[in-house]
N, C-alpha and C positions, 0 to 999 in steps of 0.2 A: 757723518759729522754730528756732533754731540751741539746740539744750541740750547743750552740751559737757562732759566730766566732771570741769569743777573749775570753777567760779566761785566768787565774792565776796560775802560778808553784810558789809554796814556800815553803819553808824549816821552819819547825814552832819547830825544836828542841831549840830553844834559847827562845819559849814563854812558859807562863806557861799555865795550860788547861784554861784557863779563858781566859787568852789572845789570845789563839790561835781560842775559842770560839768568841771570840769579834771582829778579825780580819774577821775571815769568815763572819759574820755578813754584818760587812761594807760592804765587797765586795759586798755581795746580796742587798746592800742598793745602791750599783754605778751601779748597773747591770749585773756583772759578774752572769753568770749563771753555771759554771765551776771552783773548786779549785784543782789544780793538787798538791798531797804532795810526797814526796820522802819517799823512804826507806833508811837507812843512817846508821848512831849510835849510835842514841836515838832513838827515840820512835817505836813501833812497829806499822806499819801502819796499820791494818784494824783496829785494837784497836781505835788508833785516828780518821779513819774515820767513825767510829760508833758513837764517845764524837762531830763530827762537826755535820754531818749529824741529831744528835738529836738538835743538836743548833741552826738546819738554819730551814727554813722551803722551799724551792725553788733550794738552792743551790746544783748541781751534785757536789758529791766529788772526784777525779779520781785519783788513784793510777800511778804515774810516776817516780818511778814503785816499786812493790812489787815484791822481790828477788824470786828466783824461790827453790833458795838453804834455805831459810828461814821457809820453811814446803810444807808437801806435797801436792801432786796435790788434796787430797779429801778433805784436810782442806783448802787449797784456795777454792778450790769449793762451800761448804759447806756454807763457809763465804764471799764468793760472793751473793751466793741465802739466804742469810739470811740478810744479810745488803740491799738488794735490794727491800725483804719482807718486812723490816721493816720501809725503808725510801720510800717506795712508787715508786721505780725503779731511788732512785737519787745515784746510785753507780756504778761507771765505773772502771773494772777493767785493772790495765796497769800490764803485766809482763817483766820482763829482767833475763836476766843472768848473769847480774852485770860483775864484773869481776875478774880474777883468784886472784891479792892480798886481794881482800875486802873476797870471798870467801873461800879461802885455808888461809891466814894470819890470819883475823880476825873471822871466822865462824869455821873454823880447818876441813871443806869439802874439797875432791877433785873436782877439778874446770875441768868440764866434754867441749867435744867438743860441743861447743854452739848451731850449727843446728843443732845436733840428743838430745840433752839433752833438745832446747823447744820444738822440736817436739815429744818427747816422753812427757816431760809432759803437752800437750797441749791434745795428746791421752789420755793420763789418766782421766785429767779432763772433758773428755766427756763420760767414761764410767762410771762416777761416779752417782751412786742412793741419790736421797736427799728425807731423810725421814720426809719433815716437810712440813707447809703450804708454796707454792711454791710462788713468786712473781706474779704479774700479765703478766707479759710481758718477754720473756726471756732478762736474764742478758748477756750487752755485754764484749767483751773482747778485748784488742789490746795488741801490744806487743810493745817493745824496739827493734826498726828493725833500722842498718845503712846501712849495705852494702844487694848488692842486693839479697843475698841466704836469708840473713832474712826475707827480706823481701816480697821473695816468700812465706815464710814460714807463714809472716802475714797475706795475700790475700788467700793462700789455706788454713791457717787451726784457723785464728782468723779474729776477725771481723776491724781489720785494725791496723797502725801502730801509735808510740806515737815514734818518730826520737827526739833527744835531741843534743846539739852544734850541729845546721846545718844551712848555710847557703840557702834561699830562692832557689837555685841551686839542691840542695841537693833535695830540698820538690819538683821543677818538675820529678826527675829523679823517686823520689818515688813513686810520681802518675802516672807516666810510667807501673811503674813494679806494682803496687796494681791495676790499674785500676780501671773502676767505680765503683762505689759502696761501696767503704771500708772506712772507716774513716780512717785522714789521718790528725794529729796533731802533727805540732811538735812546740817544745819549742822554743824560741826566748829570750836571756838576752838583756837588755836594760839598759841604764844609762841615765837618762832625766840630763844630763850636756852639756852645749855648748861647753866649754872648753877644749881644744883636748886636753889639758896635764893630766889633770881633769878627765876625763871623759875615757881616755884609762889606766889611774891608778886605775882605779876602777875595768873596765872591767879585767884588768889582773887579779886582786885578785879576781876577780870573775869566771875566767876559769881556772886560776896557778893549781886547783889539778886535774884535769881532761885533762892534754897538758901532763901527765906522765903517762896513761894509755893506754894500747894498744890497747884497742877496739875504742877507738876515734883518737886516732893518724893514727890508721891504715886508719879511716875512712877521715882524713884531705887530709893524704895523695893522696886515690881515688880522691882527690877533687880537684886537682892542688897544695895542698900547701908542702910544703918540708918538713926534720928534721930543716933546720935553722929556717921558722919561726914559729916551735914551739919550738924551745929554746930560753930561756932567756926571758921566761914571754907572749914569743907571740911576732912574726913581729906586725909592725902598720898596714902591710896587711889584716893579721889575725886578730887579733883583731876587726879593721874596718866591716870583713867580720861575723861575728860570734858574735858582739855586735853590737846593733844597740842605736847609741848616738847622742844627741844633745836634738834640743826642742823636744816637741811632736808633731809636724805635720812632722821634720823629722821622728822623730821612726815611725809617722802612717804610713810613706812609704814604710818603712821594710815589718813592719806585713803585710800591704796590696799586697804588691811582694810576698808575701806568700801563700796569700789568691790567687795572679790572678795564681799564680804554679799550685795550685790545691790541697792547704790545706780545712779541713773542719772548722779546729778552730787553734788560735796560741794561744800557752798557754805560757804568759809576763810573766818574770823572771825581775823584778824587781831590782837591783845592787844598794845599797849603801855603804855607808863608812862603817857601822856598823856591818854589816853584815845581817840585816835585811829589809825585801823587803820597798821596798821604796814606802810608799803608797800615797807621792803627784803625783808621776805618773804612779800608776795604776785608782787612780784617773781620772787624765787627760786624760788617754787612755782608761777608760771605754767605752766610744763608736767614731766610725771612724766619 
Protein backbone atom coordinates (compact mmCIF):
# COMPACT_ATOMS: atom_id res chain seq x y z
CA UNK A 1 0.00 0.00 0.00
CA UNK A 2 1.38 3.30 -1.37
CA UNK A 3 0.62 6.22 1.61
CA UNK A 4 1.93 9.36 0.12
CA UNK A 5 1.95 12.59 2.04
CA UNK A 6 -1.07 14.27 0.52
CA UNK A 7 -4.11 12.70 -0.65
CA UNK A 8 -7.79 13.41 -1.19
CA UNK A 9 -11.16 13.39 1.05
CA UNK A 10 -14.19 13.62 -1.04
CA UNK A 11 -17.63 13.31 -0.80
CA UNK A 12 -18.62 11.70 -4.29
CA UNK A 13 -22.59 11.17 -3.41
CA UNK A 14 -23.51 14.10 -5.90
CA UNK A 15 -21.45 12.04 -8.87
CA UNK A 16 -22.71 9.51 -10.88
CA UNK A 17 -20.57 6.00 -10.87
CA UNK A 18 -18.91 7.17 -13.91
CA UNK A 19 -18.12 10.44 -12.65
CA UNK A 20 -17.00 9.41 -9.53
CA UNK A 21 -14.93 6.77 -11.76
CA UNK A 22 -13.40 9.47 -13.81
CA UNK A 23 -12.67 11.77 -10.99
CA UNK A 24 -10.46 9.08 -9.17
CA UNK A 25 -8.77 8.56 -12.29
CA UNK A 26 -7.48 12.24 -12.54
CA UNK A 27 -6.41 12.22 -9.24
CA UNK A 28 -4.08 9.10 -10.05
CA UNK A 29 -3.19 11.12 -13.10
CA UNK A 30 -1.91 14.36 -10.70
CA UNK A 31 -0.29 11.99 -8.44
CA UNK A 32 -2.53 11.62 -5.50
CA UNK A 33 -1.84 8.18 -4.46
CA UNK A 34 -4.81 8.24 -1.68
CA UNK A 35 -8.68 8.88 -2.21
CA UNK A 36 -10.33 9.11 1.27
CA UNK A 37 -14.55 8.76 0.65
CA UNK A 38 -17.09 9.34 3.50
CA UNK A 39 -19.81 7.39 4.81
CA UNK A 40 -22.75 9.71 4.64
CA UNK A 41 -26.46 9.22 3.03
CA UNK A 42 -25.90 7.93 -0.02
CA UNK A 43 -23.71 5.60 -1.17
CA UNK A 44 -22.58 2.59 0.87
CA UNK A 45 -18.94 2.83 1.15
CA UNK A 46 -17.14 -0.30 0.50
CA UNK A 47 -19.62 -0.98 -2.36
CA UNK A 48 -18.04 2.29 -4.03
CA UNK A 49 -14.67 1.51 -2.96
CA UNK A 50 -14.76 -1.70 -4.87
CA UNK A 51 -16.57 0.47 -8.37
CA UNK A 52 -13.12 2.93 -7.69
CA UNK A 53 -10.60 0.56 -6.83
CA UNK A 54 -11.52 -1.50 -10.04
CA UNK A 55 -11.31 1.82 -11.99
CA UNK A 56 -7.91 2.93 -10.97
CA UNK A 57 -5.12 0.92 -11.42
CA UNK A 58 -2.39 2.61 -8.53
CA UNK A 59 -4.87 4.51 -6.55
CA UNK A 60 -5.27 3.34 -2.36
CA UNK A 61 -9.03 4.01 -1.70
CA UNK A 62 -9.38 4.77 2.18
CA UNK A 63 -12.43 4.72 3.95
CA UNK A 64 -12.97 8.29 6.26
CA UNK A 65 -14.83 6.63 7.52
CA UNK A 66 -16.94 3.55 7.51
CA UNK A 67 -19.71 3.75 10.42
CA UNK A 68 -19.21 1.15 12.70
CA UNK A 69 -23.09 1.01 13.47
CA UNK A 70 -23.49 0.37 9.64
CA UNK A 71 -22.70 -3.72 9.93
CA UNK A 72 -20.86 -5.84 11.91
CA UNK A 73 -17.47 -6.28 12.93
CA UNK A 74 -17.21 -9.96 10.46
CA UNK A 75 -18.68 -8.01 7.52
CA UNK A 76 -16.27 -5.12 7.93
CA UNK A 77 -13.67 -7.71 8.13
CA UNK A 78 -14.59 -9.99 5.59
CA UNK A 79 -14.78 -7.00 3.12
CA UNK A 80 -11.72 -5.49 4.14
CA UNK A 81 -9.66 -8.70 3.31
CA UNK A 82 -11.46 -9.05 0.19
CA UNK A 83 -11.37 -5.59 -1.38
CA UNK A 84 -7.62 -5.79 -0.33
CA UNK A 85 -7.43 -9.32 -2.23
CA UNK A 86 -8.71 -8.10 -4.90
CA UNK A 87 -7.19 -4.64 -5.39
CA UNK A 88 -3.71 -5.86 -4.81
CA UNK A 89 -3.53 -4.46 -0.97
CA UNK A 90 -4.88 -0.77 -2.34
CA UNK A 91 -7.68 -0.59 0.62
CA UNK A 92 -7.33 1.21 3.74
CA UNK A 93 -9.69 0.88 6.19
CA UNK A 94 -11.00 4.06 8.33
CA UNK A 95 -13.61 3.33 11.09
CA UNK A 96 -15.77 5.84 13.33
CA UNK A 97 -18.51 5.90 15.50
CA UNK A 98 -20.14 8.65 13.78
CA UNK A 99 -22.37 10.21 15.93
CA UNK A 100 -25.64 9.65 18.26
CA UNK A 101 -28.04 11.81 15.78
CA UNK A 102 -26.75 10.30 12.40
CA UNK A 103 -26.92 6.89 14.38
CA UNK A 104 -30.06 6.78 16.74
CA UNK A 105 -32.06 9.48 14.04
CA UNK A 106 -31.16 8.21 11.00
CA UNK A 107 -29.94 4.44 11.38
CA UNK A 108 -32.87 3.83 14.28
CA UNK A 109 -29.56 2.15 16.55
CA UNK A 110 -28.85 2.92 19.99
CA UNK A 111 -25.81 5.15 19.88
CA UNK A 112 -23.47 3.07 22.42
CA UNK A 113 -20.55 4.88 24.59
CA UNK A 114 -17.82 5.43 21.97
CA UNK A 115 -14.51 3.95 23.64
CA UNK A 116 -16.08 0.67 24.74
CA UNK A 117 -18.34 0.34 21.58
CA UNK A 118 -14.76 0.73 19.08
CA UNK A 119 -13.03 -1.04 21.27
CA UNK A 120 -15.17 -3.91 21.33
CA UNK A 121 -15.68 -3.93 17.77
CA UNK A 122 -12.11 -3.51 17.09
CA UNK A 123 -11.99 -7.02 19.23
CA UNK A 124 -14.37 -8.62 17.31
CA UNK A 125 -12.77 -7.93 14.21
CA UNK A 126 -9.63 -9.67 15.19
CA UNK A 127 -11.23 -12.75 16.04
CA UNK A 128 -12.83 -13.07 13.01
CA UNK A 129 -11.76 -16.38 10.47
CA UNK A 130 -11.80 -15.36 6.74
CA UNK A 131 -12.52 -18.20 4.67
CA UNK A 132 -11.22 -17.11 1.39
CA UNK A 133 -7.94 -16.42 -0.66
CA UNK A 134 -6.26 -14.08 1.80
CA UNK A 135 -4.36 -10.72 0.56
CA UNK A 136 -0.86 -10.72 0.16
CA UNK A 137 0.10 -8.54 2.95
CA UNK A 138 -2.07 -7.75 6.06
CA UNK A 139 -4.84 -5.33 5.71
CA UNK A 140 -4.47 -2.18 7.61
CA UNK A 141 -6.88 -0.40 9.75
CA UNK A 142 -7.08 3.37 11.50
CA UNK A 143 -9.89 4.78 13.19
CA UNK A 144 -11.81 8.41 13.67
CA UNK A 145 -9.77 9.38 16.91
CA UNK A 146 -10.24 13.27 18.28
CA UNK A 147 -9.87 13.39 21.83
CA UNK A 148 -7.12 11.59 23.68
CA UNK A 149 -8.95 8.20 24.98
CA UNK A 150 -9.64 7.52 21.25
CA UNK A 151 -6.96 7.84 20.38
CA UNK A 152 -5.30 5.64 22.84
CA UNK A 153 -7.59 3.35 21.60
CA UNK A 154 -6.04 3.93 17.97
CA UNK A 155 -2.27 3.23 18.96
CA UNK A 156 -3.23 0.14 21.22
CA UNK A 157 -5.62 -1.63 19.12
CA UNK A 158 -5.55 -0.21 15.21
CA UNK A 159 -2.86 0.54 13.16
CA UNK A 160 -3.34 4.58 13.62
CA UNK A 161 -5.56 7.34 13.52
CA UNK A 162 -7.65 9.25 10.39
CA UNK A 163 -8.60 12.91 13.08
CA UNK A 164 -11.03 14.96 10.71
CA UNK A 165 -11.76 19.28 11.29
CA UNK A 166 -8.36 19.59 13.11
CA UNK A 167 -6.33 22.17 13.23
CA UNK A 168 -2.24 21.25 12.58
CA UNK A 169 -2.29 21.74 16.82
CA UNK A 170 -4.57 19.02 17.04
CA UNK A 171 -2.11 16.55 14.55
CA UNK A 172 1.04 17.40 17.13
CA UNK A 173 -0.99 16.37 20.22
CA UNK A 174 -1.97 13.25 18.40
CA UNK A 175 1.40 12.16 17.54
CA UNK A 176 1.98 12.69 21.17
CA UNK A 177 -0.34 10.17 22.20
CA UNK A 178 -0.08 7.43 18.97
CA UNK A 179 3.62 7.71 19.02
CA UNK A 180 5.86 6.22 16.36
CA UNK A 181 4.89 4.09 14.25
CA UNK A 182 1.19 4.47 13.74
CA UNK A 183 -0.12 6.25 10.88
CA UNK A 184 -1.46 9.44 11.61
CA UNK A 185 -3.80 11.36 8.74
CA UNK A 186 -5.82 13.84 9.30
CA UNK A 187 -8.05 15.86 7.01
CA UNK A 188 -7.44 19.45 6.13
CA UNK A 189 -10.43 21.56 4.13
CA UNK A 190 -9.03 24.06 1.95
CA UNK A 191 -10.55 27.01 -0.22
CA UNK A 192 -7.90 28.03 -3.01
CA UNK A 193 -9.61 31.87 -2.74
CA UNK A 194 -7.63 34.86 -1.86
CA UNK A 195 -10.47 36.73 -0.88
CA UNK A 196 -11.26 36.71 2.93
CA UNK A 197 -14.81 37.39 2.36
CA UNK A 198 -14.89 34.83 -0.48
CA UNK A 199 -13.13 32.25 0.74
CA UNK A 200 -14.43 32.18 4.59
CA UNK A 201 -18.02 31.94 2.93
CA UNK A 202 -17.27 28.95 1.48
CA UNK A 203 -15.32 27.66 4.38
CA UNK A 204 -18.48 28.12 6.49
CA UNK A 205 -20.64 26.16 4.29
CA UNK A 206 -18.24 23.74 4.29
CA UNK A 207 -17.96 23.01 8.17
CA UNK A 208 -21.85 24.70 9.16
CA UNK A 209 -23.12 20.79 9.67
CA UNK A 210 -20.43 19.47 11.68
CA UNK A 211 -20.04 23.01 14.34
CA UNK A 212 -23.63 21.26 15.57
CA UNK A 213 -22.34 17.89 16.58
CA UNK A 214 -20.89 16.92 19.75
CA UNK A 215 -18.17 14.93 19.15
CA UNK A 216 -16.41 17.79 17.21
CA UNK A 217 -17.51 20.74 19.28
CA UNK A 218 -16.55 18.94 22.16
CA UNK A 219 -13.23 18.46 20.40
CA UNK A 220 -12.99 22.39 19.44
CA UNK A 221 -13.46 23.02 22.59
CA UNK A 222 -10.31 20.87 24.03
CA UNK A 223 -8.69 23.12 21.47
CA UNK A 224 -8.95 26.59 23.02
CA UNK A 225 -12.03 27.48 20.94
CA UNK A 226 -15.45 28.49 22.80
CA UNK A 227 -19.49 27.83 22.23
CA UNK A 228 -19.36 31.57 20.67
CA UNK A 229 -16.91 30.81 17.95
CA UNK A 230 -18.85 28.02 17.02
CA UNK A 231 -22.03 29.82 16.64
CA UNK A 232 -23.18 31.57 14.04
CA UNK A 233 -21.31 29.92 11.17
CA UNK A 234 -17.84 29.82 12.91
CA UNK A 235 -15.69 32.94 14.63
CA UNK A 236 -13.11 34.32 11.62
CA UNK A 237 -10.96 32.52 14.39
CA UNK A 238 -12.25 29.39 13.64
CA UNK A 239 -12.66 29.20 10.51
CA UNK A 240 -9.16 30.75 9.70
CA UNK A 241 -7.98 27.78 12.10
CA UNK A 242 -9.77 24.81 10.53
CA UNK A 243 -9.71 25.95 6.88
CA UNK A 244 -6.80 26.52 5.32
CA UNK A 245 -7.43 29.64 2.42
CA UNK A 246 -6.00 31.67 -0.10
CA UNK A 247 -3.38 30.86 -2.97
CA UNK A 248 -1.73 27.62 -3.03
CA UNK A 249 1.66 28.11 -1.65
CA UNK A 250 -0.55 29.53 1.18
CA UNK A 251 -2.57 26.22 1.72
CA UNK A 252 0.90 24.34 1.12
CA UNK A 253 1.72 25.92 4.34
CA UNK A 254 -1.13 24.53 6.21
CA UNK A 255 -0.66 20.86 4.86
CA UNK A 256 3.04 21.26 5.50
CA UNK A 257 2.42 22.40 9.45
CA UNK A 258 0.82 19.13 9.38
CA UNK A 259 3.25 17.29 7.88
CA UNK A 260 6.19 18.92 10.34
CA UNK A 261 3.37 17.87 13.67
CA UNK A 262 3.89 14.56 12.67
CA UNK A 263 1.25 13.65 10.16
CA UNK A 264 1.98 10.72 7.81
CA UNK A 265 -0.30 12.00 4.99
CA UNK A 266 -3.00 15.14 4.84
CA UNK A 267 -5.86 14.16 3.18
CA UNK A 268 -7.21 17.81 1.02
CA UNK A 269 -10.77 18.56 1.35
CA UNK A 270 -11.21 20.59 -1.32
CA UNK A 271 -14.36 23.51 -0.75
CA UNK A 272 -16.17 24.99 -3.48
CA UNK A 273 -19.35 26.88 -4.18
CA UNK A 274 -20.91 23.77 -5.47
CA UNK A 275 -20.54 21.63 -3.28
CA UNK A 276 -18.22 19.58 -5.21
CA UNK A 277 -14.32 19.13 -4.45
CA UNK A 278 -12.80 21.74 -6.37
CA UNK A 279 -10.33 19.97 -8.60
CA UNK A 280 -8.10 23.31 -9.91
CA UNK A 281 -6.81 22.96 -6.60
CA UNK A 282 -6.24 19.60 -5.95
CA UNK A 283 -4.66 20.06 -9.02
CA UNK A 284 -2.24 22.63 -7.77
CA UNK A 285 -1.73 20.98 -4.59
CA UNK A 286 -0.87 17.70 -6.11
CA UNK A 287 2.52 17.92 -5.06
CA UNK A 288 4.52 20.41 -2.20
Amino acid sequence: MSMGKRAVWAGLDGYTAAQAAAFAQRLEGWGYDTLWIPEGLGREPLSLAAWLLANTKTLTVATGITNIYGRDARTTKVAQMALNEQSGGRFLLGLGVSHKPLVEGFRGHSYGKPIAAMTDYLDAMAQVQYMAPAPANTPKTVIAALGPKMLEVARDKSDGAHPYLVPPEHTAEARRILGPGKLLCPEQKVVLEADPAKARDIARKGIAIYLGLPNYRNNLLRLGFSDADMDGGGSDRLVDAIVAWGDAATIQKRIQAHLDAGADQVCIQALSDDGRADETALQALATG
